[in-house]
C-alpha positions in Angstrom: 84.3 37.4 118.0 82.2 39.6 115.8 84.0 37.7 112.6 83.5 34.5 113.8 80.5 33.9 111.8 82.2 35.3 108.4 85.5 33.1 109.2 83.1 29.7 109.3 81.1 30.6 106.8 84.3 31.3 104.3 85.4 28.0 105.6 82.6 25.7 104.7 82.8 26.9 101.6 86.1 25.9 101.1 85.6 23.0 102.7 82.4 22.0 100.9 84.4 23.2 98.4 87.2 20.7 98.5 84.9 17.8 99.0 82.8 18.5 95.6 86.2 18.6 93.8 87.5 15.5 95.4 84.3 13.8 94.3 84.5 14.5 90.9 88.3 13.4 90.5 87.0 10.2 91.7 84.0 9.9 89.6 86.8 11.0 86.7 89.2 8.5 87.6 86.5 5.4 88.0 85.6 5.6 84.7 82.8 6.0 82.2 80.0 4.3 85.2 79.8 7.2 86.9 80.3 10.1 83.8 76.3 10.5 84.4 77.0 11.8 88.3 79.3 14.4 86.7 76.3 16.0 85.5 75.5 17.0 88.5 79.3 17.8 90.3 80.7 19.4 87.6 77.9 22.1 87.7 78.0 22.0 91.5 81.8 22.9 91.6 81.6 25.9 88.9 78.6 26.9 91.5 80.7 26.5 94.3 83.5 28.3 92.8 81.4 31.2 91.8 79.7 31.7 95.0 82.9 32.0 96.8 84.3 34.3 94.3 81.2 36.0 95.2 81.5 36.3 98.8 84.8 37.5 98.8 84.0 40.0 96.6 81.3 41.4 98.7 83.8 41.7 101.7 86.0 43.4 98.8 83.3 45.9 97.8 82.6 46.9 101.1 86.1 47.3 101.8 86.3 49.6 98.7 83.4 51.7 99.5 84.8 52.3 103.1 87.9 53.1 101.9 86.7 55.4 99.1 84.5 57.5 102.1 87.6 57.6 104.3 90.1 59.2 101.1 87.5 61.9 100.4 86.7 62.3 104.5 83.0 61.5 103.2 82.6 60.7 107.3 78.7 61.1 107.1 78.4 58.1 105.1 76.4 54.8 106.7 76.4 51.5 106.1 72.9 49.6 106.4 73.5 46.8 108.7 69.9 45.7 108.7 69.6 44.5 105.0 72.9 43.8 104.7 74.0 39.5 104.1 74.5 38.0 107.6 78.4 37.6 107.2 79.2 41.2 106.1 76.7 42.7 109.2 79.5 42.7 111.4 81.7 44.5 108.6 79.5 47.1 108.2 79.0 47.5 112.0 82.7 48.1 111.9 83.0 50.6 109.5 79.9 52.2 111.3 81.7 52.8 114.3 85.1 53.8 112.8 83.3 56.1 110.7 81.4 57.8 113.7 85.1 57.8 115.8 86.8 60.1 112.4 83.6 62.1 112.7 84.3 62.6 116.2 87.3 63.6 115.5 86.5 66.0 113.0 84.0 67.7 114.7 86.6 68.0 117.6 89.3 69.5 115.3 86.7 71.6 113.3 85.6 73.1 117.0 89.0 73.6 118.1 90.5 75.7 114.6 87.2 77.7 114.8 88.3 78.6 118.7 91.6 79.2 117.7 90.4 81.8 114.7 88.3 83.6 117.4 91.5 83.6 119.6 93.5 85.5 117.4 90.3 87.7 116.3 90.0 88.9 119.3 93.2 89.6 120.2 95.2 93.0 120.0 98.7 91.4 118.7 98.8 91.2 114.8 99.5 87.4 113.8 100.7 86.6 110.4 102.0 83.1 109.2 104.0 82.4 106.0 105.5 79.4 104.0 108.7 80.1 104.1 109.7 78.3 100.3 106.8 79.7 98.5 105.9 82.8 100.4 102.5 81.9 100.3 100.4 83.3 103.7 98.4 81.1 106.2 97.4 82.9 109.0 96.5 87.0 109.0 94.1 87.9 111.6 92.4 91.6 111.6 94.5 93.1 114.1 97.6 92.4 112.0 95.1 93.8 109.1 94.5 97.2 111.5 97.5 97.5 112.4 99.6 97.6 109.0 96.9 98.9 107.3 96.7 96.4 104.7 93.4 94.3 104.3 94.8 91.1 102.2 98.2 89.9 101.4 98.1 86.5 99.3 101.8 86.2 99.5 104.7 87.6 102.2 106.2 89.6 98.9 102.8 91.6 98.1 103.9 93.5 101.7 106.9 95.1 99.9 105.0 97.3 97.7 103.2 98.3 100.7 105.7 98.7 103.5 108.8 98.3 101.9 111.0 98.7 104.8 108.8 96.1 107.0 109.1 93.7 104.6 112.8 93.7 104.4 113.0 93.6 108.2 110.5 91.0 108.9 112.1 88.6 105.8 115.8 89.3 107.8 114.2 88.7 111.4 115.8 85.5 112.7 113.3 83.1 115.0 113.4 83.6 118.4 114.4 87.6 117.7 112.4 90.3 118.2 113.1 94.0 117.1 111.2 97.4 117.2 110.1 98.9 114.3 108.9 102.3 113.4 106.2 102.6 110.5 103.9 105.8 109.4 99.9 104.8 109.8 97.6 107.9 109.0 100.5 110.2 109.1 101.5 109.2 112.5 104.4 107.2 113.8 103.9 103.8 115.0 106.5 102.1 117.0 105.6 97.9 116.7 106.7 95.1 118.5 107.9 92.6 115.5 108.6 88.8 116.9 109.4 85.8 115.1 108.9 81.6 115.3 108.9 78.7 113.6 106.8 76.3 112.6 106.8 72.9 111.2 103.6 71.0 109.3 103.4 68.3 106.4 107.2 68.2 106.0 106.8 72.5 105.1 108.0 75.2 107.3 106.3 78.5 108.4 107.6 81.7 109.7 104.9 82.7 112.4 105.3 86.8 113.2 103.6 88.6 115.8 103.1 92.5 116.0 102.6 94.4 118.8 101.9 98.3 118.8 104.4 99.4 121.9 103.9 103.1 121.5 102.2 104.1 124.2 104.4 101.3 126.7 107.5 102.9 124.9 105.8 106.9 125.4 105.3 106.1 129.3 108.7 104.6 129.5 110.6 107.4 127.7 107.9 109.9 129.6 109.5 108.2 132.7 112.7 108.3 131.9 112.6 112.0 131.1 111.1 112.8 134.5 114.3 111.3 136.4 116.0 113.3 134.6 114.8 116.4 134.1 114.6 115.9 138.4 118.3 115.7 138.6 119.3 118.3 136.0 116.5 121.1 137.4 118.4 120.0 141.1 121.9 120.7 140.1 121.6 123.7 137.9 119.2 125.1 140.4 121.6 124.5 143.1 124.6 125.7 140.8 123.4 128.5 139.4 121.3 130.3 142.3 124.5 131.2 144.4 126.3 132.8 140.9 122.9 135.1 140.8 123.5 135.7 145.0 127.1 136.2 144.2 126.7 138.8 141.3 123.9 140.4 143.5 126.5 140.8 146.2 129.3 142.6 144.0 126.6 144.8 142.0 125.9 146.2 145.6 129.5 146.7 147.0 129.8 148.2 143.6 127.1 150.8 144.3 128.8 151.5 148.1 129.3 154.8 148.8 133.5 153.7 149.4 133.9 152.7 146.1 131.4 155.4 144.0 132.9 158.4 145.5 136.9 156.9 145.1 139.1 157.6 142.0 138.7 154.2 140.4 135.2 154.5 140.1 134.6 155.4 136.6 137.2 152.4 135.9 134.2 150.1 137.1 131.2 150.7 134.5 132.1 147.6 132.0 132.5 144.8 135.7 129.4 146.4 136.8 128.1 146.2 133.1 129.6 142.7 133.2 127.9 142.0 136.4 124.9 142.9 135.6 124.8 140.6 132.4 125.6 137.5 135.0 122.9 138.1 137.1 120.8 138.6 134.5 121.6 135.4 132.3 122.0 133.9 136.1 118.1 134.4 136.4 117.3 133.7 133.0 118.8 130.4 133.6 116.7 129.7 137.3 113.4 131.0 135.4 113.9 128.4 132.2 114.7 125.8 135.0 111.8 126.4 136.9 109.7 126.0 134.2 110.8 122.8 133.6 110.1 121.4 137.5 106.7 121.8 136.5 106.9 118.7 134.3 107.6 117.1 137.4 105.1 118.5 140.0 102.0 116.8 138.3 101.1 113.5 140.4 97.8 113.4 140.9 94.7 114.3 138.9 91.5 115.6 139.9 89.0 113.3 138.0 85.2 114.7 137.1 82.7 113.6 133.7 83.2 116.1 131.6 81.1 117.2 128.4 83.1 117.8 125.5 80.7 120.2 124.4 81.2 122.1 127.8 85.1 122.4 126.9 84.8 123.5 123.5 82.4 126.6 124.3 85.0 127.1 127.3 88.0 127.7 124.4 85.5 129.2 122.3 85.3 131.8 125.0 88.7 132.2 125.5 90.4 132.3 122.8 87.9 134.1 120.6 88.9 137.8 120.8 92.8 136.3 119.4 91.1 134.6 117.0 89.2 137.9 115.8 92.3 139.7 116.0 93.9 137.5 113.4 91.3 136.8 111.3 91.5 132.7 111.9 88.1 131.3 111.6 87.5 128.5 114.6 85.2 126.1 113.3 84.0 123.1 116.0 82.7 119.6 115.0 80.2 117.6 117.2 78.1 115.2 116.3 77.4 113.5 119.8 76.7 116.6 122.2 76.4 114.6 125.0 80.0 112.9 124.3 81.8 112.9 128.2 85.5 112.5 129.4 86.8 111.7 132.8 89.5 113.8 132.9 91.1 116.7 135.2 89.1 119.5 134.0 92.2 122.2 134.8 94.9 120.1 133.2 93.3 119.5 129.5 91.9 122.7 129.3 95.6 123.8 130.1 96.8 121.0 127.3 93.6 122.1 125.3 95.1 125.9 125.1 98.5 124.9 124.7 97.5 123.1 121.4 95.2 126.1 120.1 98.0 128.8 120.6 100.8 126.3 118.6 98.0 125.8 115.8 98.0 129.8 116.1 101.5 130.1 115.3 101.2 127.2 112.2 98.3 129.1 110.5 100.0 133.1 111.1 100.8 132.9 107.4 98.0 131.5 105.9 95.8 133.2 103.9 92.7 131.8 105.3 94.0 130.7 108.5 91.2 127.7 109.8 91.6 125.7 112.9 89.3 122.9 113.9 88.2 121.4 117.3 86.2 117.8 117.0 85.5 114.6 119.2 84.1 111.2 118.2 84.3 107.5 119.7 86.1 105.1 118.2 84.9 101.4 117.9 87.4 100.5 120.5 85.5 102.9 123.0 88.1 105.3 123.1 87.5 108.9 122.7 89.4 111.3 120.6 89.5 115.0 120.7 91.0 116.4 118.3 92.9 120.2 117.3 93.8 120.9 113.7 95.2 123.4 112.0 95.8 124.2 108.4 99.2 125.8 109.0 102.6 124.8 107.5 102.5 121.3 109.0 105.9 119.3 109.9 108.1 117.3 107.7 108.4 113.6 108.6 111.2 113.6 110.6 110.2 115.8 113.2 107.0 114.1 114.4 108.7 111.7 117.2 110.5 115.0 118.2 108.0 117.3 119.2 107.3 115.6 122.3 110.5 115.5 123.4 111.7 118.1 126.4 113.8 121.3 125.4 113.0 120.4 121.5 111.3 123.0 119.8 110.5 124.0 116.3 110.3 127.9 117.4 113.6 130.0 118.1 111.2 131.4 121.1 110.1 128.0 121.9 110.8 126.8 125.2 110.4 122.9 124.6 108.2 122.0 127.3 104.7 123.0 126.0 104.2 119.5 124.0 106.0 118.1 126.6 104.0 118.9 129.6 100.8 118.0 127.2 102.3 114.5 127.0 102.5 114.0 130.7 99.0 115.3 131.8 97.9 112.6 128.7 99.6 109.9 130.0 98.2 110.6 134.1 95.2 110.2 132.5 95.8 106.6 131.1 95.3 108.3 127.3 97.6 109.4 124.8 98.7 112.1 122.6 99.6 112.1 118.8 100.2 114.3 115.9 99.7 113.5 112.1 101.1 116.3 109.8 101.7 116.8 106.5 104.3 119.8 105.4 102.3 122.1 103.4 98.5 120.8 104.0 99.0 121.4 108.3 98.8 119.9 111.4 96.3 117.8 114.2 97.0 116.7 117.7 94.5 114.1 118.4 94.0 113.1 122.6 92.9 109.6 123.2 90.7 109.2 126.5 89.2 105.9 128.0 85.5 106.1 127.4 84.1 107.9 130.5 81.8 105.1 132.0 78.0 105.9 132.4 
């Protein structure tokens, strides 16, 4: 209805129009009596014809200028319907109102990219997005950034300077797999999550890849998996081995009897009492190194109290001073926040806390200026690390996700449980444990504790 008015108007000019130019042919073909009236229609049909050239071509203009606003998404643009010529108000009106719908619209898509952006700001898995053609990257939030350790990539191929063996994994990774993957960040090894999809937009297809750090879900699964069975090995070889000490107990006695020490054959049996002996001895050898190892199993429940850090380092200071004298190792302590607290089970870290300090005693033995450090800081994540460092030998690569590991040990003496029962009192407390080392340069276990709440 709103083009109503335009419609007539464009028709009585054509109609008005038509009658001027039917005139004039008859005035024409009359003759020379009426040449003076052409005067006057002649004029009034170039007039006529001019004036409707120029109406169309202010619809046409207006068209033009809308369109031009809509190709460069110039949304904010209005049209003045108030001054505007009575047939081309209810064009402008029009545009008006389409023009405040794409704004809408705008505004609505604008609101929701910016809520997406904060999504994937905020949370912990790394996102990354690439054209798969070109290469060229879309999407890289700052956990992906944290994570790899790399703070711009323009294209996926800049990664394979960087993390050669990433980049080959995550160009081969099919959509819809997902694999684990083991990089080094701050000489430590991370174990990450890598997933792959596929996207379609504008006739051009991305590769969307998401990283998720898994080492502490894959630590307390392993730390798990370890527990069962250490349970059933320490069951069976207890169980085996504790009647072959009984039994050799047994014969070393009957040995000793007065029946057999005082008959013939008695000098015959100092090697199968020698013998013996070395069977019970080995036997108990075996019970005690088993033993040891139930204890990995025995911790269940913690006994949880604020504790400042401060308090626990003058604790080890205390302790383990008078070794540290008596080897000439210099224990230097760094805390900047003395009134930094941990909820933790004050027994248990201080038994992890001593465990640490006499390793880091055996990595600096050859030093020339032995030096081992204790510190503790907050990260912006609001998780606390303490941390022991040495500047010993330190470990080569491959031996980092070993340590942890039960009856692995870098010492001929070692036992194999130290780290490992370290790991487990970490993981009761809903922290962690890591190592970075560097062979040559030394060593630093570094405990990660929820912030203690106030």
């Amino acid at each position: 209805m709103i083009f109503k008015r335009y419609e007539w108007r464009l028709v009585l000019r054509v109609i008005l129009l038509f009658i001027t130019i039917t005139a004039t042919s008859v005035l024409v073909v009359e003759g020379s009596t009426y040449y003076i009236f052409l005067i006057i229609t002649m004029p009034l049909v170039v007039y006529e014809v001019i004036d409707l050239i120029r109406f169309q071509k202010k619809a046409q203009d207006e068209v033009s200028q809308f369109v031009e606003s809509i190709h460069y998404r110039d949304f904010s643009r209005h049209f003045d319907v108030r001054k505007a010529p009575n047939e081309l108000k209810p064009l402008r009106k029009g545009f008006n109102e389409i023009n405040t719908t794409f704004k809408l619209i705008s505004r609505e898509r604008e609101t929701q990219y910016q809520y997406l952006q904060k999504i994937l700001e905020l949370v912990d898995t790394g996102i990354l997005s690439y054209e798969q053609e070109s290469g060229d990257t879309g999407w890289i939030n700052e956990s992906f950034k944290k994570l790899i350790g790399v703070p711009y990539l323009k294209t996926i191929h800049s990664l394979e300077k960087r993390e050669e063996e990433l980049y080959k994994e995550i160009i081969k990774l099919k959509p819809g797999d997902a694999k684990i993957i083991t990089i080094t960040r701050n000489q430590q090894l991370v174990k990450i999550l890598v997933t792959a999809s596929v996207l379609r937009s504008d006739d051009k297809i991305s590769k969307l890849i998401a990283f998720q750090n898994v080492s502490e879900a894959l630590d307390e699964t392993e730390s798990k998996a370890w527990q069962k069975l250490l349970s059933v090995m320490t069951h069976e070889i207890m169980n085996s081995v504790a009647p072959i000490s009984s039994l050799a107990d047994t014969l070393k006695n009957r040995l000793q009897s007065p029946e057999i020490k005082n008959s013939p054959v008695s000098s015959q049996m100092e090697d199968l009492e020698l013998g013996i002996d070395t069977i019970k001895r080995r036997s108990e050898g075996l019970l005690k190194f088993t033993e040891s190892y139930r204890n990995l199993n025995k911790i269940t429940r913690l006994d949880l109290t604020k504790i400042l850090v401060r308090n626990l380092f003058e604790t080890l200071n205390s302790l383990m001073r008078p070794s540290f004298e008596k080897k000439h190792i210099e224990l230097e302590i760094i805390l900047r926040d003395p009134t930094l607290v941990i909820e933790a089970d004050m027994n248990l870290i201080e038994q992890v806390m001593i465990n640490l300090m006499v390793n880091a005693v055996e990595a600096v033995k050859d030093r020339e200026h032995p030096r081992i450090t204790l510190s503790a800081e907050v990260q912006s994540n609001n998780k606390t690390l303490v941390k022991v460092a040495d500047n010993g030998l330190g470990m080569p690569p491959e031996l980092l996700d070993k340590i942890f590991i039960p009856f692995f040990s870098t010492r001929k003496s070692g036992s194999g449980i130290g780290l490992s029962l370290c790991k487990q009192i970490m993981l009761l407390h809903k922290g962690n444990i890591q190592v970075q080392s560097t062979s040559g340069v030394g060593s630093a276990f570094i405990l990660q504790f929820s912030q203690a709440g106030g």
